[in-house]
C-alpha positions as CSV (number, residue, x, y, z in Angstrom):
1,X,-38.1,-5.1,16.4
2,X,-38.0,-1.9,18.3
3,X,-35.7,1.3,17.8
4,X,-33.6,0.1,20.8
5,X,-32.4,-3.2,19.5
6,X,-32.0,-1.8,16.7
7,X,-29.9,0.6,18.1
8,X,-27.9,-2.0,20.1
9,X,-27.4,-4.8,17.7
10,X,-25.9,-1.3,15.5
11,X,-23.5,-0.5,18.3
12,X,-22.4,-3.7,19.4
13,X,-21.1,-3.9,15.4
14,X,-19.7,-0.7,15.9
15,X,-17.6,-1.5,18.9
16,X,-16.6,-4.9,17.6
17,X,-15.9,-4.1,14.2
18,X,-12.9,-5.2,12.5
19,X,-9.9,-2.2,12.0
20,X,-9.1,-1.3,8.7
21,X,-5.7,-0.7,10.2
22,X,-4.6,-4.2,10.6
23,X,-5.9,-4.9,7.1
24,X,-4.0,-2.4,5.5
25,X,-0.9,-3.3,7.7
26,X,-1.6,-7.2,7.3
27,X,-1.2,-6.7,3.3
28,X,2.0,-4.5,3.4
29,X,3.3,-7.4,5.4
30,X,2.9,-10.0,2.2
31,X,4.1,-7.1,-0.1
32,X,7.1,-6.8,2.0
33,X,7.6,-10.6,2.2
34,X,6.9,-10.8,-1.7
35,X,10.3,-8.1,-2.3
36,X,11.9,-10.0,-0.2
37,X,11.4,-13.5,-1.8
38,X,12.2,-11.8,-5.0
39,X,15.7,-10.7,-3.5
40,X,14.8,-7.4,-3.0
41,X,15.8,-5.4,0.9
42,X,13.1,-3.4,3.0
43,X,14.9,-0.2,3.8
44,X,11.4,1.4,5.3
45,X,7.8,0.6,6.4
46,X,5.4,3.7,6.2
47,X,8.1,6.2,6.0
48,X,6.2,9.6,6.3
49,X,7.5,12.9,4.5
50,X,4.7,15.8,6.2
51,X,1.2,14.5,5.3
52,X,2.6,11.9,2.2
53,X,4.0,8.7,3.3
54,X,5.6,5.6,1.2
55,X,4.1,2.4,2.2
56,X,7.7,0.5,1.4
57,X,10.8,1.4,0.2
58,X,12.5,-1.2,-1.1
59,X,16.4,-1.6,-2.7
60,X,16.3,-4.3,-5.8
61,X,19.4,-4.8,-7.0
62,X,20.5,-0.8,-7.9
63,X,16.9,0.4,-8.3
64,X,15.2,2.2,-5.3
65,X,11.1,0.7,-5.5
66,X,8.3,3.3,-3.9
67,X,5.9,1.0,-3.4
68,X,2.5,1.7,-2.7
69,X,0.2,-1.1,-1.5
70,X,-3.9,-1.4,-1.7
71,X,-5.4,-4.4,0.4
72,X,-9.0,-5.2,-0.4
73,X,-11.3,-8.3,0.6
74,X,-13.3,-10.0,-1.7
75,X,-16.3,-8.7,-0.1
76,X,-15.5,-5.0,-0.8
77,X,-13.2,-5.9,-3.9
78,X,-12.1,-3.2,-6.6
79,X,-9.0,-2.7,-8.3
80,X,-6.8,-1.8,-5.9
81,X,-4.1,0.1,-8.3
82,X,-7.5,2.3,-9.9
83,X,-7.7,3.7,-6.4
84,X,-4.0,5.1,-7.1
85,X,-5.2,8.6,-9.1
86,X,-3.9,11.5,-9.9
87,X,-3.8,13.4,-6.3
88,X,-2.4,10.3,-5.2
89,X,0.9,9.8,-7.4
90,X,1.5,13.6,-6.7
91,X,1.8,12.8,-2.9
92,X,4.0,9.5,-3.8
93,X,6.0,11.3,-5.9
94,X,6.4,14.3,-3.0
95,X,7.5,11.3,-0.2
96,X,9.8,9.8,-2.4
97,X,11.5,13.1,-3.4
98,X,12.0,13.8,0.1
99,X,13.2,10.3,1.2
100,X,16.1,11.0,-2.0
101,X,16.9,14.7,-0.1
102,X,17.0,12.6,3.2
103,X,20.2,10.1,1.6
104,X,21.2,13.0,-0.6
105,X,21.9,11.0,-3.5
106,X,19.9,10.6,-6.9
107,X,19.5,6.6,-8.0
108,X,17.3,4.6,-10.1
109,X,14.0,4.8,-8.6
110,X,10.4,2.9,-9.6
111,X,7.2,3.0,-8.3
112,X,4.8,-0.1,-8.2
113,X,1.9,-0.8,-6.6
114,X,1.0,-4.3,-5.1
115,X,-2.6,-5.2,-4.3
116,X,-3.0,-7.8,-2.2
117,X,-6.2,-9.8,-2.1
118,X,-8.1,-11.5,0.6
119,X,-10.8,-13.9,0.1
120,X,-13.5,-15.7,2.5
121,X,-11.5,-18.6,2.5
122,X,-8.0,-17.2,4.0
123,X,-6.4,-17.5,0.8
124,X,-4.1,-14.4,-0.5
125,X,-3.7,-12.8,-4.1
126,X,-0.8,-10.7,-5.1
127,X,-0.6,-8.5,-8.1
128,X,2.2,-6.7,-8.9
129,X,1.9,-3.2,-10.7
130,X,5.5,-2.1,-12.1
131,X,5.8,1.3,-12.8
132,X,5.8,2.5,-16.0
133,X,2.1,1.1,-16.2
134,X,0.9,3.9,-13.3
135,X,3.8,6.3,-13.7
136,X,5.1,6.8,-17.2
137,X,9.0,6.9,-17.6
138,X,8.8,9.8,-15.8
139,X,12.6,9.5,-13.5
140,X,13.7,12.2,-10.9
């Protein structure tokens, strides 16, 4: 095989490849139909506060949910709620400080994350993180 199919059969995947966009936004999707089966309300789809941004915001009952949402495929897999780390939880807690300044009020709040998984087969996995696993009791 020569350098120039090589180099075409590499930019014809290039071109064509699938957008890690509409995973991501696919999977927030099912997260947001999840809340919503369990009776909770979308108030916001990624809400952005400067560079953060909340994924969801959700109203359960009383309780204000941040949620944060991790899609993966089986072929790439990991734990989607690992990928949350420290830098990370600093920038959800910054968005969802400013999203309480924006409705100048102070409520229960929680943060989960949901990982949604994909596999070959079309079939999708949920897993709910509630948030005193990631986040401590820690309340504004």
């Amino acid at each position: 095989m020569k350098w120039y199919e090589r180099w075409a059969g590499l930019w014809s995947w290039w071109r064509f490849r699938p957008e890690p966009i509409g995973l991501g936004a696919w999977g927030e999707r099912h997260a947001q139909l999840h809340y919503r089966r369990q009776g909770g309300r979308c108030l916001a789809t990624n809400w952005r506060h400067g560079r953060d941004e909340l994924d969801l915001v959700i109203l359960e009952g009383e309780v204000l949910v941040f949620v944060e949402v991790k899609t993966r495929t089986a072929e790439i897999g990991g734990e989607g709620y690992q990928a949350v780390n420290r830098r990370k939880k600093r920038a959800l807690r910054r968005a969802a400080a400013g999203w309480l300044r924006q409705i100048g009020g102070k409520c229960h709040t929680r943060f989960d994350v949901v990982e949604v998984l994909v596999c070959k087969k079309g079939t999708v996995r949920l897993l709910q993180h509630r948030g005193e696993v990631l986040f401590g009791r820690r309340r504004f």
